[in-house]
C-alpha positions in Angstrom: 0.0 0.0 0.0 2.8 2.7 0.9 4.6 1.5 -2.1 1.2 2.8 -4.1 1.2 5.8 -2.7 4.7 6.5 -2.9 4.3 6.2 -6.7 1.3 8.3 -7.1 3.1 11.1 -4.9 6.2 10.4 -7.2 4.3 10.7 -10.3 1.9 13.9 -9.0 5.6 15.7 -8.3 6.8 15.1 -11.9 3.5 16.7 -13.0 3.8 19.5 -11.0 7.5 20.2 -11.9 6.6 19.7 -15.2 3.6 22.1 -15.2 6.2 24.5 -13.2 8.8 24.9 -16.1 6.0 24.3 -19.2 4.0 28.1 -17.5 7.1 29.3 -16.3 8.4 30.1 -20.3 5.3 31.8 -20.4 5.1 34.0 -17.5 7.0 36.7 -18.6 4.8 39.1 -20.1 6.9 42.7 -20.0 7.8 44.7 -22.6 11.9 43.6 -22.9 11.3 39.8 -21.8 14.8 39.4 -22.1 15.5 42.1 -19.2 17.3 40.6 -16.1 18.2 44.1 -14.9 15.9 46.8 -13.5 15.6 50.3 -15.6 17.2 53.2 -14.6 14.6 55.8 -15.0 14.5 59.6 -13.8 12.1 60.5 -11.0 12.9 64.3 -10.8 15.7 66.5 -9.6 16.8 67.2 -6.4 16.3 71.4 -6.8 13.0 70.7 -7.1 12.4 68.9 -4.2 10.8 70.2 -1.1 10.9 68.8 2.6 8.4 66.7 3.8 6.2 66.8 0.1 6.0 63.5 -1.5 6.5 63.1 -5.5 4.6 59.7 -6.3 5.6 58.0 -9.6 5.2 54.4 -11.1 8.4 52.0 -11.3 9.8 49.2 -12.2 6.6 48.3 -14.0 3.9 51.3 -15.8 1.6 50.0 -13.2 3.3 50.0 -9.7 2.9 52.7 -7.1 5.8 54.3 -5.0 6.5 57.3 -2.9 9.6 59.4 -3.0 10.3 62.4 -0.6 13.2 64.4 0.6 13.0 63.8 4.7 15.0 66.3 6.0 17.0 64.4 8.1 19.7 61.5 7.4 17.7 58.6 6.4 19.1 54.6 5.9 19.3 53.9 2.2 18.9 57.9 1.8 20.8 59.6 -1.2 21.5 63.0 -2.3 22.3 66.1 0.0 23.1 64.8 3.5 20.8 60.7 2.4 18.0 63.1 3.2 16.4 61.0 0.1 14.7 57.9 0.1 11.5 56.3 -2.1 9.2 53.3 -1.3 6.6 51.4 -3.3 3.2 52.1 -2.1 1.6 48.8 -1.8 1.2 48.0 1.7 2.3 44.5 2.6 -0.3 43.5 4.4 -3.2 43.5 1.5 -1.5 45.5 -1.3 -3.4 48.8 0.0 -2.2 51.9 -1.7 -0.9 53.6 1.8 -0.1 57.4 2.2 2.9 59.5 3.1 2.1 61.2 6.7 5.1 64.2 7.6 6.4 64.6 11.3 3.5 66.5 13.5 0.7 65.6 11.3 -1.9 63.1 11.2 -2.7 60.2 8.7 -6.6 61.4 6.5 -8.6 58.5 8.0 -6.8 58.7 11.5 -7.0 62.1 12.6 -6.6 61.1 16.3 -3.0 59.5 15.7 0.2 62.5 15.3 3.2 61.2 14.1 6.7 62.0 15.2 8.7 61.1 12.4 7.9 60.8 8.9 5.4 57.4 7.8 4.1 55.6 5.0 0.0 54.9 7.2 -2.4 52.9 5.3 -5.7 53.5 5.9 -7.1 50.1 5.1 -5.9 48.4 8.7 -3.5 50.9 10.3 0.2 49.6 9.2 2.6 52.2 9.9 6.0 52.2 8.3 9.6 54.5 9.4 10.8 56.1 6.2 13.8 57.1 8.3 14.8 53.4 8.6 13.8 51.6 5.6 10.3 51.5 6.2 10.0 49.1 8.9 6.7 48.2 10.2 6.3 49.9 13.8 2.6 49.6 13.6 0.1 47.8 12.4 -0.8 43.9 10.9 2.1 44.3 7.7 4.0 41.3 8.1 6.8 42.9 6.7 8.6 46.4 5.2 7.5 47.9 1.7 10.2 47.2 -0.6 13.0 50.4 -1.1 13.3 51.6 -4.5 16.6 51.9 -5.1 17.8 55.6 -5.9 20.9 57.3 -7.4 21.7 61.1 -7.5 23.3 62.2 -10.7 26.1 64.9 -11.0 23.6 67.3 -12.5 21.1 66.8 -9.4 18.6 64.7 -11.5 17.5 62.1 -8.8 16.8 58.5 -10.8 15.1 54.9 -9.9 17.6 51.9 -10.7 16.3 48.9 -8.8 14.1 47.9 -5.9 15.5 46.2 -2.7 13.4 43.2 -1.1 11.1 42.4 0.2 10.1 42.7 -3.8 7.0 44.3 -5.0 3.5 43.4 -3.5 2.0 40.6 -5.4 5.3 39.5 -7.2 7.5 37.0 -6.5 8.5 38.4 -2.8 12.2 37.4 -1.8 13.4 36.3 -4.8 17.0 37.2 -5.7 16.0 36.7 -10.1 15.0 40.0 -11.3 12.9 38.8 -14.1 10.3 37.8 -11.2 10.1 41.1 -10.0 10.0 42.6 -13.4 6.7 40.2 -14.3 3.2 40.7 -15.3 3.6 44.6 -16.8 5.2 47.1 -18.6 8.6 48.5 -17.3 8.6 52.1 -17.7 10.1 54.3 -20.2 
């Protein structure tokens, strides 16, 4: 009998492996499919940034959400004048929630009883709270884990540009895998 069942498992596993590789030639479904790497594309310049006033913008793909603002204090990950500079995609981890950028002192649109201290991505859906100043860690909330970092370079001419995305990866894509092309799946990357 556990011989018998031993084969069917084997034989259900070969299937599966099988149905794994056969969709996984098809997945792909971006613009490039042969990009591995993610696009370096400008967000804006540093001149005309402004403290504390989010710039939202789509990247790696036409169709994901992420926040970029100059914090006006030393940030981890941060670039540009004193790593003041730091962008995050706007999914929240916990449902995918487009969440909102809330500055030191102020309060989040559907939570007017809660005042920050520091700057935070809140999301209104079910109260995750995120520290922009430290790589948007969860210090609130039911998000299991941190909104990805876009990854940012500072040019020598002050433009300010996206050039990758740090794990956890994008809500809804392949979270934690170190293959690009998972991340880069299901959409356009931008132009």
């Amino acid at each position: 009998m556990s011989v018998a069942a031993s084969a069917i498992l084997a034989v259900g596993g070969i299937a599966a492996v099988a149905k794994s590789v056969t969709e996984g030639a098809a997945v792909s479904n971006i613009s490039n499919s042969a990009s591995t790497t993610f696009p370096r594309y400008k967000i804006t310049s540093v001149s005309s940034l402004q403290v504390n006033q989010p710039i939202y913008f789509n990247y790696p793909l036409d169709d994901e959400p992420n926040i970029l603002v100059m914090l006006g204090q030393t940030a981890e990950g941060g670039v540009g004048p004193n790593n003041t500079i730091v962008a995050f995609s706007q999914l929240c981890q916990h449902f995918g929630c487009p969440y909102s950028f809330v500055a030191p002192d102020e309060s989040p649109s559907c939570n007017h009883s809660l005042k920050v201290s520091s700057a935070v991505g809140y999301c209104c859906c079910h109260g995750s709270e995120y520290d922009f100043l430290n790589s948007a860690k969860v210090i609130g909330g039911p998000a299991p884990r941190p909104v990805p970092q876009v990854v940012l370079d500072v040019d020598s001419s002050g433009n300010v540009y996206a050039v990758g995305m740090n794990p956890p990866t994008i809500f809804g894509h392949n979270t934690g895998s170190s293959d690009v092309t998972n991340d880069l799946q299901d959409g356009n990357l931008v132009g």
